[in-house]
N, C-alpha and C positions, 0 to 999 in steps of 0.2 A: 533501035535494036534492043536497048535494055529494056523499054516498055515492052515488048515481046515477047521477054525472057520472064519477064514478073508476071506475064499473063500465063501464059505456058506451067510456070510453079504453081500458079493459084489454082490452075485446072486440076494439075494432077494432084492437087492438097484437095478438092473438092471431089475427085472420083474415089481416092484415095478413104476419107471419111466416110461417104456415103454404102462403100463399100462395107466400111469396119461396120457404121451401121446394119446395117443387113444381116451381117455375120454376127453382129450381137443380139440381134432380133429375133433369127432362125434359134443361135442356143436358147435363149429364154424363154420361146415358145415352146421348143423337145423340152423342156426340164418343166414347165408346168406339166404339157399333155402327161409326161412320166410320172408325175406327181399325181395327178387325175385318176392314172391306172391302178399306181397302188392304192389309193385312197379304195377305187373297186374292189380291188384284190382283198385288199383287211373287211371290207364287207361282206365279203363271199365266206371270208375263212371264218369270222363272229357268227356268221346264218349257220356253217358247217359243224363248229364247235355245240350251237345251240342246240342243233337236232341230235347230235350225237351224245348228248346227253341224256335227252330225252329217249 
């Protein structure tokens, strides 16, 4: 019965991590793409500023 018990812990420590993984994978992938965006964004508004100079 205890070898059952330790199995059963291991599982849920193993869904448990894989999980967090995931969730920490999903954040850091939104926060690059967001990062990506503005990078666009400040190149649009430097092209905007240039002509409007001009």
């Amino acid at each position: 019965m205890h070898i059952y018990y330790i199995f059963l812990i291991l599982i849920v420590l193993l869904i448990s991590i894989a999980s967090f993984r995931l969730y920490v994978v999903e954040r850091f992938h939104h926060l690059s793409l967001n990062k990506r965006k503005i990078k666009k964004r400040r190149k649009k508004l430097l092209k905007n500023k240039k002509t409007n100079k001009i």
